[in-house]
C-alpha positions as a Markdown table, in Angstrom:
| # | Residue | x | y | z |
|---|---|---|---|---|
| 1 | Unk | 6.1 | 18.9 | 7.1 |
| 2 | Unk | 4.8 | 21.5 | 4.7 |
| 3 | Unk | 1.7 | 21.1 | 2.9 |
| 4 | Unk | 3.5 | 21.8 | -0.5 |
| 5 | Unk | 5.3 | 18.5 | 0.1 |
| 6 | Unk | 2.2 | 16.5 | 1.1 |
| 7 | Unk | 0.4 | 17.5 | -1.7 |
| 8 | Unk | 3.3 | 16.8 | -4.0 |
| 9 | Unk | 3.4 | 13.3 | -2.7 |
| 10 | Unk | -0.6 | 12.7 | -3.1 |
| 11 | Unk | -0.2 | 13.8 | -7.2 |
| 12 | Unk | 2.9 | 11.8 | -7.6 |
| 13 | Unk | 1.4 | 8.5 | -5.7 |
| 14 | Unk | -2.4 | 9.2 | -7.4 |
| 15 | Unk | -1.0 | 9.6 | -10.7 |
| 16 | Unk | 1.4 | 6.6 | -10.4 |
| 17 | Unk | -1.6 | 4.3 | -9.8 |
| 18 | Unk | -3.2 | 4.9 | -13.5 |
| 19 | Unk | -2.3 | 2.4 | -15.2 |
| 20 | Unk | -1.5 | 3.9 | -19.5 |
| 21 | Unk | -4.2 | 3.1 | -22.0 |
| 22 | Unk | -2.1 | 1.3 | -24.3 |
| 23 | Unk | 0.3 | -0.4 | -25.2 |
| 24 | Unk | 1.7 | -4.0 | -24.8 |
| 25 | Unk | -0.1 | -4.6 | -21.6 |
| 26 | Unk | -3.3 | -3.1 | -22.2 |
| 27 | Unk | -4.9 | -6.2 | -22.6 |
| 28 | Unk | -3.4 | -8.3 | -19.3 |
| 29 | Unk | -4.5 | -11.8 | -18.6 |
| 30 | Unk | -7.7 | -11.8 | -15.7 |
| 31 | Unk | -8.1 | -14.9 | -13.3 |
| 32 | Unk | -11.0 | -14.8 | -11.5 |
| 33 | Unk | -12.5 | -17.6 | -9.1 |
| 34 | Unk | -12.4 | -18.7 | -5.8 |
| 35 | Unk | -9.1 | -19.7 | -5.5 |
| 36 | Unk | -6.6 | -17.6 | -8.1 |
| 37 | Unk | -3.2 | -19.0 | -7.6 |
| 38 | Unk | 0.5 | -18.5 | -9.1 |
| 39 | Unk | 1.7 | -21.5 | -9.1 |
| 40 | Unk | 5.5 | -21.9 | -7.1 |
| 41 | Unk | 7.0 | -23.0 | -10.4 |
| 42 | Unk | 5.0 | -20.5 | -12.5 |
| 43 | Unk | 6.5 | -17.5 | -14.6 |
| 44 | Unk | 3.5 | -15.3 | -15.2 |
| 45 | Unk | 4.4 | -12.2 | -18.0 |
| 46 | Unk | 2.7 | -9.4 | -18.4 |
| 47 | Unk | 0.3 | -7.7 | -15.8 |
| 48 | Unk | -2.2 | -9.5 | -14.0 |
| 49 | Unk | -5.8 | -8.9 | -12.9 |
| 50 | Unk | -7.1 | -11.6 | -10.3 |
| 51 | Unk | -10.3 | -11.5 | -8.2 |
| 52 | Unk | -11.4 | -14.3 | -6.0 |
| 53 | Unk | -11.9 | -15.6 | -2.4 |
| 54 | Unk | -8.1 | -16.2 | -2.3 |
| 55 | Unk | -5.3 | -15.0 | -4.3 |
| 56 | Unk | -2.0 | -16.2 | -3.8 |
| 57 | Unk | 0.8 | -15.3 | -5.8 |
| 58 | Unk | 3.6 | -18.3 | -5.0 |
| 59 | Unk | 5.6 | -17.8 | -8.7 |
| 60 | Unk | 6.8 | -14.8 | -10.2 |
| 61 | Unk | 4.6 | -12.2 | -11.8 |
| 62 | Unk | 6.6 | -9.8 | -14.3 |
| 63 | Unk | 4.8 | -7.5 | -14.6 |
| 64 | Unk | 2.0 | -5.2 | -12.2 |
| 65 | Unk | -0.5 | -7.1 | -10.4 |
| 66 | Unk | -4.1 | -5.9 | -9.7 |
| 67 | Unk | -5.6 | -8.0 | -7.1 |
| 68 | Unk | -9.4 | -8.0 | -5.1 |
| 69 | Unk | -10.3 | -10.8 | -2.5 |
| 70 | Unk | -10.9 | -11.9 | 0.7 |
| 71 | Unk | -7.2 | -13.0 | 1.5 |
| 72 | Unk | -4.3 | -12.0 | -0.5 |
| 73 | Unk | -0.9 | -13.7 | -0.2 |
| 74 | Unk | 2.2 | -12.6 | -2.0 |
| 75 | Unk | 5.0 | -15.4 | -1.5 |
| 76 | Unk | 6.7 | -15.1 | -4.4 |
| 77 | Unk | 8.1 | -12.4 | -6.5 |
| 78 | Unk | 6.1 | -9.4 | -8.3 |
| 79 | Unk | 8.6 | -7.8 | -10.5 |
| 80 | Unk | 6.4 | -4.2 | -10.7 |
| 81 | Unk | 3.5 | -2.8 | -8.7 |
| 82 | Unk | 1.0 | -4.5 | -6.5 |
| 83 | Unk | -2.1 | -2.7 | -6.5 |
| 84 | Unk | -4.6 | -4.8 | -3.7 |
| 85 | Unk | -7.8 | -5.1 | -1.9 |
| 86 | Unk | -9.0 | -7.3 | 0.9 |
| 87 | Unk | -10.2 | -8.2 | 4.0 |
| 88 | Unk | -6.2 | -9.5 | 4.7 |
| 89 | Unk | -3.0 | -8.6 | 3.0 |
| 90 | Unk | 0.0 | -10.2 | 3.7 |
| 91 | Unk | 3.3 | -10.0 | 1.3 |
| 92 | Unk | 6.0 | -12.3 | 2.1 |
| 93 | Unk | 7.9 | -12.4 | -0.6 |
| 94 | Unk | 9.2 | -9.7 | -2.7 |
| 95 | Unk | 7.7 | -6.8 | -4.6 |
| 96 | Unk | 10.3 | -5.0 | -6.3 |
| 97 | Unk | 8.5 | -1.9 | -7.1 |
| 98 | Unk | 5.8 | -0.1 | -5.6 |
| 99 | Unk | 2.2 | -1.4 | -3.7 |
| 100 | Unk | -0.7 | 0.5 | -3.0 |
| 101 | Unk | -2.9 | -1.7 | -0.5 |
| 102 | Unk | -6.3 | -1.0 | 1.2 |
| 103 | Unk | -7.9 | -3.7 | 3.6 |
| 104 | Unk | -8.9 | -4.8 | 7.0 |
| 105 | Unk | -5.7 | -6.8 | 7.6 |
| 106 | Unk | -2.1 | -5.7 | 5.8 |
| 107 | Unk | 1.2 | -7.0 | 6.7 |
| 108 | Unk | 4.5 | -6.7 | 5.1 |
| 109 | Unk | 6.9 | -9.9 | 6.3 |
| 110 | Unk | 9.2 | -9.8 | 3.1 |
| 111 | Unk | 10.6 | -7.1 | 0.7 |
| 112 | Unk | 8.6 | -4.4 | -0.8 |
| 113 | Unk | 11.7 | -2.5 | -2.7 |
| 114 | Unk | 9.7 | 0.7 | -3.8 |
| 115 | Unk | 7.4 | 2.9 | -2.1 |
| 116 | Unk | 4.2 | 1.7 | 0.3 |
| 117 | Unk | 1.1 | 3.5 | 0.0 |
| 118 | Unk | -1.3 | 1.7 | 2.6 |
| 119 | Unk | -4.9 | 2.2 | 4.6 |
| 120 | Unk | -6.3 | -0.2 | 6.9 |
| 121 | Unk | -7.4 | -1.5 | 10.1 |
| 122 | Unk | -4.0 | -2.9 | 11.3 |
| 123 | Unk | -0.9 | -2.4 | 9.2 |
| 124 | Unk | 2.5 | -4.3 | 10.5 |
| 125 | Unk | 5.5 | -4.1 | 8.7 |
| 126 | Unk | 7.4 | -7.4 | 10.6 |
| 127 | Unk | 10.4 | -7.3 | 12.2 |
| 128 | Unk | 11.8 | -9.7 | 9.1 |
| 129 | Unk | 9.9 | -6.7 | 6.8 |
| 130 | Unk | 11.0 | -4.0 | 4.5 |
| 131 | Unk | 9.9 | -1.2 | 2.4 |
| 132 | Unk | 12.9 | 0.4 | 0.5 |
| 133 | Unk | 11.7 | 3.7 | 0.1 |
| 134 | Unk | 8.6 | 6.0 | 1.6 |
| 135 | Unk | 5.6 | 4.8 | 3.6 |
| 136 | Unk | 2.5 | 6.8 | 3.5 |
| 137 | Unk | -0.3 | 4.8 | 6.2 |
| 138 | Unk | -3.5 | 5.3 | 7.1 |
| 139 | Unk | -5.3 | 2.9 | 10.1 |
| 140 | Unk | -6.5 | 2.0 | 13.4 |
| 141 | Unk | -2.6 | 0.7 | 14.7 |
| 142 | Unk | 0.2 | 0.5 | 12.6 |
| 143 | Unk | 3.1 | -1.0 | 13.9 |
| 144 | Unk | 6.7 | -1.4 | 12.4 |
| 145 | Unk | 9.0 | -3.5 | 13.7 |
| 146 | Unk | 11.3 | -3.7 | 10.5 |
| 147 | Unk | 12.7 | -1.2 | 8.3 |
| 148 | Unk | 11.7 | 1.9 | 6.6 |
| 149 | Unk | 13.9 | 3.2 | 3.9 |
| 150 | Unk | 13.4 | 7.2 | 4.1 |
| 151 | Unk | 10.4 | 8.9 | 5.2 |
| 152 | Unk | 7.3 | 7.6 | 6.7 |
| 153 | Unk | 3.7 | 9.6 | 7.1 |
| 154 | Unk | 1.2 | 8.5 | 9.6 |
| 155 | Unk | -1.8 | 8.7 | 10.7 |
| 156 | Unk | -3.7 | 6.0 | 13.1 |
| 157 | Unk | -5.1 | 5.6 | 16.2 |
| 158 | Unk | -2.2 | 4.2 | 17.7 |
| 159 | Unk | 1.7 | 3.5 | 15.9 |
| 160 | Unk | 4.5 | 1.5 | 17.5 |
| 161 | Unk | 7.8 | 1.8 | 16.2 |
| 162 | Unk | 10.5 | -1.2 | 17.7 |
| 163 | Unk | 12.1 | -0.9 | 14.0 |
| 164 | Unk | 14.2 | 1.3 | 12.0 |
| 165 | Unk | 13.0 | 4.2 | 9.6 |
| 166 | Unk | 16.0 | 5.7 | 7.6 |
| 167 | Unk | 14.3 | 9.4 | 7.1 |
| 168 | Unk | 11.8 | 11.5 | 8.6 |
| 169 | Unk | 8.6 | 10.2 | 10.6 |
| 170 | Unk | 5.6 | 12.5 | 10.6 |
| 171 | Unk | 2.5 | 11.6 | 12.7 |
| 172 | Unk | -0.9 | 12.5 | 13.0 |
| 173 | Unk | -3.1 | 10.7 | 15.6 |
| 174 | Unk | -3.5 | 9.3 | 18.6 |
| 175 | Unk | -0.5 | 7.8 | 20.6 |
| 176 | Unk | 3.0 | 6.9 | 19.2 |
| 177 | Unk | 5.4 | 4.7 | 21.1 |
| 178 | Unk | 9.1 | 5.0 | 19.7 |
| 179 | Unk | 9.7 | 2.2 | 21.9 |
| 180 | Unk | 13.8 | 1.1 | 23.4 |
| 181 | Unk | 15.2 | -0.4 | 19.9 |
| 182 | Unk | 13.8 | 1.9 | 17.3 |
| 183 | Unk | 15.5 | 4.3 | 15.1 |
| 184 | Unk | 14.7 | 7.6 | 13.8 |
| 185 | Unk | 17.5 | 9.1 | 11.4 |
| 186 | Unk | 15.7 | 12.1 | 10.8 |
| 187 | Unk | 13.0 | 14.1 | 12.5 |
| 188 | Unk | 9.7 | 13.3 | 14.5 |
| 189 | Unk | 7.4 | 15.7 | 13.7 |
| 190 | Unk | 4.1 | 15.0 | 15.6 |
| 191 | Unk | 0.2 | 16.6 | 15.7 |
| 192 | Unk | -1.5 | 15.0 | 18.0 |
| 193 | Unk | -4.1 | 15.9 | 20.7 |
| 194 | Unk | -2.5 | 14.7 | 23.9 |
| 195 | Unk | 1.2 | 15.0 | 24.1 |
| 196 | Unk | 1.1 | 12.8 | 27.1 |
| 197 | Unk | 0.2 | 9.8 | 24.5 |
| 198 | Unk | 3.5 | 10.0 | 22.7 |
| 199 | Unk | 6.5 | 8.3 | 24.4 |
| 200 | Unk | 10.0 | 8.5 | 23.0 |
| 201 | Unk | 12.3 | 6.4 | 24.3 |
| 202 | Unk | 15.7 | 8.4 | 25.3 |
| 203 | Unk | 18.0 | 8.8 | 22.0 |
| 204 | Unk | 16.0 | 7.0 | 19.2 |
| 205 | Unk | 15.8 | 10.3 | 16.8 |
| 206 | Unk | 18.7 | 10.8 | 15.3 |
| 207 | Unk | 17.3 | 14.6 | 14.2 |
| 208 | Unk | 15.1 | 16.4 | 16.4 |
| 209 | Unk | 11.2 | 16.1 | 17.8 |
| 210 | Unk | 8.4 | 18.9 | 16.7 |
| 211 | Unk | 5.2 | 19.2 | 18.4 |
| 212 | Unk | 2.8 | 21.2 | 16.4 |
| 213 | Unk | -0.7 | 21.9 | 16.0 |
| 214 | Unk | -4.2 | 21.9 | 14.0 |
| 215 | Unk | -3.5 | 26.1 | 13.7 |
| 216 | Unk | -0.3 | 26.0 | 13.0 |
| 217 | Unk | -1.1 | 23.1 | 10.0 |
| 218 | Unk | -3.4 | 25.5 | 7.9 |
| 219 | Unk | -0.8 | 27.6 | 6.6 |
| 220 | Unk | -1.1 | 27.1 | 2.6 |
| 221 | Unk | -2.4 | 24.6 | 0.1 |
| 222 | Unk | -5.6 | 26.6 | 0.5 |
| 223 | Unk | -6.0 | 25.6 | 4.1 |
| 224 | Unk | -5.4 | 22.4 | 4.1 |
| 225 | Unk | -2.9 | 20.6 | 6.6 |
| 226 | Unk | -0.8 | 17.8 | 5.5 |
| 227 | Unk | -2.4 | 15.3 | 7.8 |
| 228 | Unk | -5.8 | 16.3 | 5.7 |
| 229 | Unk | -4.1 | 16.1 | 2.2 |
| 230 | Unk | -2.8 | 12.2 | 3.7 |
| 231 | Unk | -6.2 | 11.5 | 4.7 |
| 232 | Unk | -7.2 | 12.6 | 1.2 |
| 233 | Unk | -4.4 | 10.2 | -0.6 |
| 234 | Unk | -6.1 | 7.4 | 1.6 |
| 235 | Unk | -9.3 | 8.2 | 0.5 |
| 236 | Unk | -8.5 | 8.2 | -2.8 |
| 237 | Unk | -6.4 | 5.1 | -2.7 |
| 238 | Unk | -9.7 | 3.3 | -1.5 |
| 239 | Unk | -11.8 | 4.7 | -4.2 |
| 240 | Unk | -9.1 | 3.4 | -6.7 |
| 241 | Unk | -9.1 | 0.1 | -5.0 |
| 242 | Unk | -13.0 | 0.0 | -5.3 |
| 243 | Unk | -12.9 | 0.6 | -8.7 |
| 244 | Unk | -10.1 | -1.6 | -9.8 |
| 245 | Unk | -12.7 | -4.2 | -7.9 |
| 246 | Unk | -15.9 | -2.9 | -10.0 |
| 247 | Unk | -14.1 | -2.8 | -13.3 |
| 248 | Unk | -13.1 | -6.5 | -13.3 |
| 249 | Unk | -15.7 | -8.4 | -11.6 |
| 250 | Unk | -18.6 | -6.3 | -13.5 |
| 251 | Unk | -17.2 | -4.4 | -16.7 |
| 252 | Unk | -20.1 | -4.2 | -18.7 |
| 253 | Unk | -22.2 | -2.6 | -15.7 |
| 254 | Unk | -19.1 | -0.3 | -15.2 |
| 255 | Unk | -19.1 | 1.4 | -18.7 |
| 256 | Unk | -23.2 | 1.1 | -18.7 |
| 257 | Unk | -23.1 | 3.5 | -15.2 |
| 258 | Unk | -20.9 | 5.7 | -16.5 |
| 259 | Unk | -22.7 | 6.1 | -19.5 |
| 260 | Unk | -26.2 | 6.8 | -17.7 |
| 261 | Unk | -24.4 | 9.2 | -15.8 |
| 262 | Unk | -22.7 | 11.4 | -19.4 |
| 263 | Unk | -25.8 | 10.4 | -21.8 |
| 264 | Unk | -28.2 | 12.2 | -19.5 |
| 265 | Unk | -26.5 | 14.4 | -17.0 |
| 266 | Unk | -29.3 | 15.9 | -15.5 |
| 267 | Unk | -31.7 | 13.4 | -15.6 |
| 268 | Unk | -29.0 | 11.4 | -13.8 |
| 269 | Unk | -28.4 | 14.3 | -11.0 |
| 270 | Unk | -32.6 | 14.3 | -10.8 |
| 271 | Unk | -32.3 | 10.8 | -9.5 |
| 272 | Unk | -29.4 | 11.2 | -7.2 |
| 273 | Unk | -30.8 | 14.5 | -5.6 |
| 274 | Unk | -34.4 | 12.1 | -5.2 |
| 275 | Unk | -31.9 | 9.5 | -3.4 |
| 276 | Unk | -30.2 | 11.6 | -1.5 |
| 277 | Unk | -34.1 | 13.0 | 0.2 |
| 278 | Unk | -35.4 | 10.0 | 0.5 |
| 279 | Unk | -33.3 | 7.2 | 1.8 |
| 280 | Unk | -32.6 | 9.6 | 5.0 |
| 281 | Unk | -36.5 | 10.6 | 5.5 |
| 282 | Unk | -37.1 | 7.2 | 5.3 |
| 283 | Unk | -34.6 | 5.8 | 7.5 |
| 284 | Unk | -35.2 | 8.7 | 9.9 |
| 285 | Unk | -39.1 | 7.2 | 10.0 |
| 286 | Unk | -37.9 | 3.9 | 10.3 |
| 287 | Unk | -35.6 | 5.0 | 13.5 |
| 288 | Unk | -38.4 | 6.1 | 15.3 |
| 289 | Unk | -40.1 | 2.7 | 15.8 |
| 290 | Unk | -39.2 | 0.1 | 17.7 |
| 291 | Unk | -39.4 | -2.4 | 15.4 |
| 292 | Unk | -38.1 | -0.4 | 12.4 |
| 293 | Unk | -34.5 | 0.4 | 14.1 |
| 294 | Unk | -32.5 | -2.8 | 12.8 |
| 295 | Unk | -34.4 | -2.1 | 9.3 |
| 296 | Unk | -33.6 | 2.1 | 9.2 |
| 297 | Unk | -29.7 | 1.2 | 10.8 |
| 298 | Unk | -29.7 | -1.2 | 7.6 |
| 299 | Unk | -31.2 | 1.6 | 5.3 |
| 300 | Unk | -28.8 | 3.9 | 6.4 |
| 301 | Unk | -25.6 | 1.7 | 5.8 |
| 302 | Unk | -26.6 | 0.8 | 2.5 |
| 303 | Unk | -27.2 | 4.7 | 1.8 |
| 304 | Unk | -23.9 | 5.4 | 2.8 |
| 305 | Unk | -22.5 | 2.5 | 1.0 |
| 306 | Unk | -24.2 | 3.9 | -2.4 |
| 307 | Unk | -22.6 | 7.5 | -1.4 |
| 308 | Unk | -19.3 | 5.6 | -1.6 |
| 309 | Unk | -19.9 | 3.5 | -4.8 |
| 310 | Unk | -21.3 | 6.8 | -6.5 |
| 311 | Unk | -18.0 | 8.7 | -6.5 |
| 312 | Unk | -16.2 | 5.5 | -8.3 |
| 313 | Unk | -19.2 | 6.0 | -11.1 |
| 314 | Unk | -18.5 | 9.6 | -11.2 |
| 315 | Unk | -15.2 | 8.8 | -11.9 |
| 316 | Unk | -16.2 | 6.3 | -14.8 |
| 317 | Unk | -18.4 | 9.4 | -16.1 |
| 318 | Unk | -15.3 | 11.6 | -15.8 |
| 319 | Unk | -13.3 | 9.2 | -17.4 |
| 320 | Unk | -15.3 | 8.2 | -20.5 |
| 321 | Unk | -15.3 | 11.9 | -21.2 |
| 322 | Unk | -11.7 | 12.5 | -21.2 |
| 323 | Unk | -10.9 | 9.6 | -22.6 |
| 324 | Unk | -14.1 | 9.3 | -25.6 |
| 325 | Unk | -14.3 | 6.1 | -24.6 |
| 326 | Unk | -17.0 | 3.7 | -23.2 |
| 327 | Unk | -16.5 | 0.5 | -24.3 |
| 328 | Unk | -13.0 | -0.5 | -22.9 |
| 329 | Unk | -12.3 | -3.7 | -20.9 |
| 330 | Unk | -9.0 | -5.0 | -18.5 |
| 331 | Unk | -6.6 | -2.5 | -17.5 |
| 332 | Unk | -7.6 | -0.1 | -20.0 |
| 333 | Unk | -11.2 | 0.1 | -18.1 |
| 334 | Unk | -9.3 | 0.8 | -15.0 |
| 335 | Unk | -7.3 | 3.6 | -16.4 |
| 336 | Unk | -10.3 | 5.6 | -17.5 |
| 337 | Unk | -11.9 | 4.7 | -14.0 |
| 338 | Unk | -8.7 | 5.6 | -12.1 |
| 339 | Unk | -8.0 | 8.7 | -14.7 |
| 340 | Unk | -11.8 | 10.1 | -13.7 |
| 341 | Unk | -11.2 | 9.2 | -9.9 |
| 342 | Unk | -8.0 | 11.1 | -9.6 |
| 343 | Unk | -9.2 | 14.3 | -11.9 |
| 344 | Unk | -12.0 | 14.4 | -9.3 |
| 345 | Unk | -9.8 | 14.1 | -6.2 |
| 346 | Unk | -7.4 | 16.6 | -7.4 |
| 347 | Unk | -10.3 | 19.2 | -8.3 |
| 348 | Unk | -11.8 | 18.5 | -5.1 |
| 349 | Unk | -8.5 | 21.1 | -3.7 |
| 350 | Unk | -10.1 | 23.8 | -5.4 |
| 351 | Unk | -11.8 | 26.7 | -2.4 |
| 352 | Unk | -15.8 | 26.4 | -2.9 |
| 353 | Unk | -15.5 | 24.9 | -6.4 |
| 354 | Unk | -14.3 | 21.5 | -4.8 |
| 355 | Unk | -17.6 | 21.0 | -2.8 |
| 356 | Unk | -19.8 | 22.0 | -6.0 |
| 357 | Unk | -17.7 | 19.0 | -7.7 |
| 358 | Unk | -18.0 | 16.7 | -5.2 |
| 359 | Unk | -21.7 | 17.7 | -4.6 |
| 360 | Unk | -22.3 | 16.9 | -8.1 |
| 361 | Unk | -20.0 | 13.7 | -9.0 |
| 362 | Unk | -22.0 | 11.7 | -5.9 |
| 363 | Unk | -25.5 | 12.8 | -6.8 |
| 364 | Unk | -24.5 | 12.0 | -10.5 |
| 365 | Unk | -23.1 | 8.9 | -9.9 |
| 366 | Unk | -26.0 | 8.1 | -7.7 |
| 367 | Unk | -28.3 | 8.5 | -10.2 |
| 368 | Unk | -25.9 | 6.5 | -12.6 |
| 369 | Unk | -26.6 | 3.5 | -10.3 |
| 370 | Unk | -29.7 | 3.8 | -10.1 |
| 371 | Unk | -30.2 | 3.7 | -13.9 |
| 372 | Unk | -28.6 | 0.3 | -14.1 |
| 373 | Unk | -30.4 | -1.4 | -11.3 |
| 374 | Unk | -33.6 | -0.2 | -13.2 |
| 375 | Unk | -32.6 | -1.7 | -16.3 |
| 376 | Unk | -31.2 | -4.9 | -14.6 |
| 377 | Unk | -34.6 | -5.5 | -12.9 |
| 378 | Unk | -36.6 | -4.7 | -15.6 |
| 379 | Unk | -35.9 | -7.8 | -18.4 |
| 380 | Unk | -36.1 | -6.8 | -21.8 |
| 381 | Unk | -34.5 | -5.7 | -24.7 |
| 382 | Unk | -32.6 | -2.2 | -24.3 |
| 383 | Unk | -33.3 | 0.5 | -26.2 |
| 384 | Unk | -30.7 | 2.9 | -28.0 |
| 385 | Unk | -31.0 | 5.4 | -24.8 |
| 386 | Unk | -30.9 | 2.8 | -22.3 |
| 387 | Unk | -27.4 | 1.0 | -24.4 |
C-alpha cells in the first residue's frame, strides 16, 4: 500500500475524467428538465449530458454519459463512462466502462465492467452487483455484498464485506467486518484507530492481514499517506462532479467567472481576501446573540459553501488559461473546467507551494463569484470589462 501507487491511481483516475476538447463528440446532445429519460426502446449515440430532478437511462447510450439530479437510474446499457451526481445513484443495468459517482445515495445492483471511482454517504455494491475491475470509495458505510474484480481502496466509517473482491483490499477508517462468506484473494491491509473494530471472519483472505499506522504511512510522496492521496481523489472527484453540474445548468455564468477571475487577477483576489474577513466576523457577531444563532449557523454554511464553489471557478480560471479559451460550451466547457480542476489538485502535492496555490485559487475564485453576482444584480448593459 505504498503511496507511489496511490498517487499513480489518483493521476490515472483524475486525468481519465477530462473529457478531449475535440473531436466528434465535442458537441454531445444536452437534456435537461425535470424528468430526462432514455427511453427502453431508445438508441442514444454519442455522449450525453442530462440534468434534471430525475434521470433515467432505460435504452442504450453509446457513448459517455454526464449526468446531475436528484435521482439517477441506470437500467439500461451505457456503452462508455458514467460520470454522476445526486442525492441517489443507483445502476442496474450495465455500464461497460468506467463511472465516477459522488452523492448521498450510490448503489451498484447490475454490471459496471470497468473501474468504480465513488464518494458518498452509503455506497452498496448488491449482492446481484459487479464492478469488473478496481474500486476506489469514499463514505459513511460502504457495503459489498457482490463482486470486486481486483483491488479495492477504502475509506468510511464503517465497510462490510459478505461478497467477493478478486485482489487486494486496503482500508482506512473506522470498523471493517469481513463477515462468514466473503472473499479476499489478496491481502488486507488495514489503518485504522481501534484494531478491536475490525473483525475477520476465520480464512476469508486468501493472502495475508497488515495492520499499520498513521507513522508508518508518511514515508514518501512528500509525506503524504495513501489514505490522504484517496481522500484527495475523492475530493477532487466531487469538485469535478460540481463542475460538470455548473457547466451545464449555467454555461454562460461559468466562462463569465472564470473570466473575472483571469481579466483582473488581483482585483479578483481583493474581493476574495474581503470575503474571506468578513463573512466569519460577521457570523462570529451574529453567534453571540440569541436571536442571531440560526441566522450566523446560516452565514456560515453558505460561507463554506462559496469556499467550495470557488475552487471549481479557479479551475475555470486555470482552464481558460491553458486552453485560450473562454467561450466554449457542452463537453468542451467541461474539459477546460475539469483540465483547470485537476492541474490545481495535482499542484496542490507540491511541499509549501501547494498551500500558496490553494490559498490563492479559493480567494480568486471567490472574488470571481462575487463579480458575477454583482453584475447579475445590477441590470444593465455590460461593459467591455465587465463581458
Amino acid at each position: 500500500m505504498s503511496s507511489p501507487r496511490f498517487l499513480l491511481s489518483l493521476i490515472c483516475t483524475l486525468f481519465f475524467v477530462s473529457p478531449p476538447m475535440s473531436g466528434a463528440n465535442s458537441d454531445p446532445e444536452v437534456r435537461k428538465g425535470e424528468l430526462v429519460i432514455v427511453e427502453q426502446d431508445e438508441v442514444h449515440e454519442g455522449w450525453l449530458f442530462a440534468a434534471g430532478e430525475t434521470v433515467s437511462i432505460q435504452g442504450t447510450v453509446n457513448g459517455d454519459v454526464y449526468a446531475a439530479g436528484g435521482r439517477i437510474l441506470v437500467k439500461g446499457i451505457i456503452n462508455g463512462d458514467l460520470l454522476a451526481a445526486g442525492g441517489e445513484l443507483i445502476i442496474s443495468g450495465t455500464v461497460s466502462d468506467d463511472i465516477r459517482m459522488a452523492g448521498g445515495t450510490l448503489t451498484i445492483n447490475g454490471d459496471v465492467r470497468g473501474d468504480a471511482t465513488v464518494t458518498g454517504g452509503s455506497i452498496t455494491v448488491g449482492e446481484g452487483g459487479s464492478v469488473g475491475g478496481n474500486i476506489l470509495a469514499a463514505g459513511g458505510l460502504v457495503t459489498i455484498e457482490g463482486s470486486i474484480g481486483r483491488n479495492a481502496r477504502v475509506g468510511a466509517g464503517e465497510m462490510r464485506v459478505t461478497g467477493s473482491i478478486g485482489g487486494d483490499l486496503d482500508f482506512g477508517g473506522g470498523s471493517l467486518s469481513l463477515l462468514s462468506g466473503s472473499r479476499i484473494e489478496g491481502d488486507v491491509v488495514l489503518l485504522v484507530d481501534d484494531q478491536e473494530q475490525v473483525s475477520i471472519h476465520e480464512g476469508v483472505v486468501g493472502g495475508s492481514v497488515k495492520w499499520q499506522s498513521e507513522e508508518s504511512e508518511e514515508d514518501d510522496a512528500a509525506g503524504f499517506s495513501p489514505f490522504h492521496i484517496l481522500m484527495k481523489v475523492h475530493w477532487a472527484l466531487a469538485l469535478l462532479l460540481l463542475g460538470l453540474i455548473i457547466s451545464v445548468l449555467f454555461p454562460e455564468a461559468t466562462n463569465r467567472m472564470g473570466l473575472a477571475v483571469t481579466g483582473r487577477p488581483w482585483h479578483a483576489m481583493g474581493w476574495g481576501l474581503l470575503t474571506v474577513v468578513v463573512f466569519p466576523v460577521v457570523a462570529g457577531f451574529l453567534l453571540v446573540t440569541i436571536i442571531g444563532v440560526p441566522l450566523g449557523l446560516t452565514l456560515l454554511a453558505f460561507f463554506f459553501f462559496l469556499l467550495y464553489v470557488a475552487q471549481v471557478v479557479a479551475g475555470v480560471a486555470a482552464g481558460q488559461l491553458i486552453l485560450r479559451k473562454t467561450d466554449l460550451q457542452g463537453a468542451a466547457l467541461f474539459g477546460l473546467v475539469a483540465l483547470g480542476i485537476i492541474g490545481i489538485q495535482l499542484l496542490s502535492f507540491i511541499p509549501f507551494l501547494g498551500y500558496l496555490v490553494c490559498a490563492v485559487a479559493v480567494t480568486a475564485g471567490l472574488g470571481g463569484i462575487l463579480k458575477v453576482v454583482r453584475e447579475a444584480v445590477r441590470p444593465g448593459p455590460r461593459t467591455a470589462e465587465q463581458a
